[in-house]
BATIPA-837029 format. One record per residue (C-alpha): residue in one letter; x, y, z. Coordinates in nm, 3 decimals. Example, Ala and Ser with C-alpha at 12.3 -4.5 7.8 and 13.67 -1.06 7.14 Angstrom:
BEGIN
+----+---------+---------+---------+
: aa :    east :   north :      up :
+----+---------+---------+---------+
:  a :   1.230 :  -0.450 :   0.780 :
:  s :   1.367 :  -0.106 :   0.714 :
+----+---------+---------+---------+
END
This chain:
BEGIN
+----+---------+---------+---------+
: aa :    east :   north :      up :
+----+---------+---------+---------+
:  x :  23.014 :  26.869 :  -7.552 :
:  x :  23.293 :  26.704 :  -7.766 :
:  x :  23.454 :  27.055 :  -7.781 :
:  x :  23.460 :  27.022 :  -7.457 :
:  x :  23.681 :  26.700 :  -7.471 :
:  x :  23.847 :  26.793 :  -7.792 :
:  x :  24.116 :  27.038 :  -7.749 :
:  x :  24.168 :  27.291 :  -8.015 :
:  x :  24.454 :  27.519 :  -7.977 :
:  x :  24.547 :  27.825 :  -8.192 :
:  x :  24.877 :  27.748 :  -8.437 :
:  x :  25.029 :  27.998 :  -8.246 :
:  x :  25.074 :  27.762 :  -7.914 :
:  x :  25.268 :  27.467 :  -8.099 :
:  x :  25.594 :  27.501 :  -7.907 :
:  x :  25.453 :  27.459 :  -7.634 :
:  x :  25.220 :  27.176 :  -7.710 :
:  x :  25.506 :  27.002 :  -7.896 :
:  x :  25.634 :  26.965 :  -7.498 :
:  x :  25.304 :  26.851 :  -7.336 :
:  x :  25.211 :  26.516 :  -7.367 :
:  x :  24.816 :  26.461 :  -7.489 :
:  x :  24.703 :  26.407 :  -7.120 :
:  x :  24.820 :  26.745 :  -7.021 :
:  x :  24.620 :  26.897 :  -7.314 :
:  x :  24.340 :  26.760 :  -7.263 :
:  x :  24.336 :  26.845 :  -6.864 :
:  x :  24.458 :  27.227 :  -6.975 :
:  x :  24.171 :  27.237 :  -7.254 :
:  x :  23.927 :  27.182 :  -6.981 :
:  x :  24.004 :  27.390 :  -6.712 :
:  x :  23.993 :  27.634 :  -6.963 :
:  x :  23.657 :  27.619 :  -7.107 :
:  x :  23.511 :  27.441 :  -6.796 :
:  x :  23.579 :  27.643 :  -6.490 :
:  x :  23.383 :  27.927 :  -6.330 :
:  x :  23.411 :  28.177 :  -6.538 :
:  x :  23.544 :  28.000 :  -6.869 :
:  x :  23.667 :  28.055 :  -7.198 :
:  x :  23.452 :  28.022 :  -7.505 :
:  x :  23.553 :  27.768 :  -7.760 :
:  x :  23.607 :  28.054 :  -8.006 :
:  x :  23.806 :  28.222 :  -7.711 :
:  x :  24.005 :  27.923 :  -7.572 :
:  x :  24.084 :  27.810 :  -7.969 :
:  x :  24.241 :  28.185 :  -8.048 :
:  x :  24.511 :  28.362 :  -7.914 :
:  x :  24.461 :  28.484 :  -7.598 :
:  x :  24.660 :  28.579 :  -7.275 :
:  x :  24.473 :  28.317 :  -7.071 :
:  x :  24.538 :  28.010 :  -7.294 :
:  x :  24.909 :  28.168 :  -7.298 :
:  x :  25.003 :  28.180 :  -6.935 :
:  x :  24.785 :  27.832 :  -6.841 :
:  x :  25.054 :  27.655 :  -7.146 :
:  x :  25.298 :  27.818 :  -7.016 :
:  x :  25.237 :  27.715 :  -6.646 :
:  x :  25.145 :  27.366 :  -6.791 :
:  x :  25.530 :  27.364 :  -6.988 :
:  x :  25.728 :  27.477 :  -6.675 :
:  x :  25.563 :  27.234 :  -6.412 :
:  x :  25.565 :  26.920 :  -6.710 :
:  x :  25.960 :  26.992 :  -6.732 :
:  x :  26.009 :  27.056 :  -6.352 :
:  x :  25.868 :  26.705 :  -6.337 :
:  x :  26.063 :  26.554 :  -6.582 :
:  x :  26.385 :  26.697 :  -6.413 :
:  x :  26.241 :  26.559 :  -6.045 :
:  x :  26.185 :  26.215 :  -6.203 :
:  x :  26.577 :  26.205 :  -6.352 :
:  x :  26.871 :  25.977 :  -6.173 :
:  x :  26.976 :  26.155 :  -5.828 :
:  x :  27.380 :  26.162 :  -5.847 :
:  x :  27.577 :  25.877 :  -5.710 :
:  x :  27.587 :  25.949 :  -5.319 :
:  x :  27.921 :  25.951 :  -5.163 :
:  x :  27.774 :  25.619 :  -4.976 :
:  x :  27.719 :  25.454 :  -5.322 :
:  x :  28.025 :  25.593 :  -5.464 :
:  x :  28.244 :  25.433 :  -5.118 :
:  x :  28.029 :  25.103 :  -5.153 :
:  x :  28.135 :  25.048 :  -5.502 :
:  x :  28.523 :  25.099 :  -5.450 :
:  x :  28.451 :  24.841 :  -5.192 :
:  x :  28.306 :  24.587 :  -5.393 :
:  x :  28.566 :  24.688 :  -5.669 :
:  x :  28.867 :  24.603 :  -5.408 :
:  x :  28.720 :  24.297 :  -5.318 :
:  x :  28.693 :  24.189 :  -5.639 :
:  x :  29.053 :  24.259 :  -5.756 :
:  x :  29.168 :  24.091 :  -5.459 :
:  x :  28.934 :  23.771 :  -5.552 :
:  x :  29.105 :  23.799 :  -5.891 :
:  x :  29.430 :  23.810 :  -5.777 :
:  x :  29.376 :  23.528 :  -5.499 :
:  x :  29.167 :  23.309 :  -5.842 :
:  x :  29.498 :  23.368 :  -6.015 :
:  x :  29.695 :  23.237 :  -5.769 :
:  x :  29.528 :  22.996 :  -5.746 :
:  x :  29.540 :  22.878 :  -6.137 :
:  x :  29.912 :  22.953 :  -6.080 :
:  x :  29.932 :  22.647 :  -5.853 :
:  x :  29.730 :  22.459 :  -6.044 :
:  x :  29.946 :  22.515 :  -6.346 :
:  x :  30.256 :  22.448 :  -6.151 :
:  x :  30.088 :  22.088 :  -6.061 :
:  x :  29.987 :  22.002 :  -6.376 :
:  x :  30.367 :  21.997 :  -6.453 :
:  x :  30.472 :  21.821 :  -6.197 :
:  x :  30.252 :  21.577 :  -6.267 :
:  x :  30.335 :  21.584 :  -6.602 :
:  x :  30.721 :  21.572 :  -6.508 :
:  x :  30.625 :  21.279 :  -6.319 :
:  x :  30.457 :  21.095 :  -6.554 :
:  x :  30.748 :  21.121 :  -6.840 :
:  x :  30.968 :  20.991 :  -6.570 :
:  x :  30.766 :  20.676 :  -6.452 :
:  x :  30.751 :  20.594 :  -6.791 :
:  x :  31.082 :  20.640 :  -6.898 :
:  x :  31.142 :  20.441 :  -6.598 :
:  x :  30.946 :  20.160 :  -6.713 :
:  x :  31.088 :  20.161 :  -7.028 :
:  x :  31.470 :  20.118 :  -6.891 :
:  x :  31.354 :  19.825 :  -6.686 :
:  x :  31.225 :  19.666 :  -6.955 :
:  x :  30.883 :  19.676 :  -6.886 :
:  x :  30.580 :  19.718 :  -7.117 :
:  x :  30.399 :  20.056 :  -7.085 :
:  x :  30.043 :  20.104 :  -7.277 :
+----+---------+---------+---------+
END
């Protein structure tokens, strides 16, 4: 029975079991040697035009698969939703560095202010800390 289980390919089929994850293998192994009319073990483990065209079919639909699972291409309604968002941004950068601008500008006023209040001070004669 662990034949069965166990599969046991010929040399001859690597390439294509190099592509087939152990799962597939396994499921190919026994629908070979466990259907209707199967394959012996000495049959299903040689070369033979049954095992060929069942690793084959196992290959192409594994890949087709593979390709059907793989990232769909930006839509042109993701592509239009992202230059969206990308304009808003730029304009919430530009307004945020306006904004810093201004804040900048106060700072030296304030600043400009400051140096003359105390210089102020000092010409009246007052003390300044």
């Amino acid at each position: 029975m662990t034949g069965i289980l166990t599969p046991f390919f010929h040399v001859y089929y690597s390439k294509q079991l190099n592509q087939l994850p152990r799962s597939i293998k396994i499921d190919t192994w026994r629908r070979l040697t466990s259907r209707k009319h199967p394959l012996s073990i000495e049959q299903a483990s040689s070369i033979h035009p049954e095992v060929e065209d069942l690793l084959n079919k196992a290959v192409g639909n594994y890949i087709k698969q593979k390709e059907r699972q793989k990232m769909k291409p930006i839509t042109s309604d993701c592509e239009t939703s992202l230059r969206q968002e990308n304009e808003e941004l730029c304009i919430s950068k530009q307004v945020l560095e306006k904004k810093i601008e201004e804040l900048l500008d106060l700072q030296e006023q304030y600043k400009s202010r400051e140096v003359a209040m105390t210089k102020s001070l000092e010409d009246s004669g007052e003390k300044v800390s």
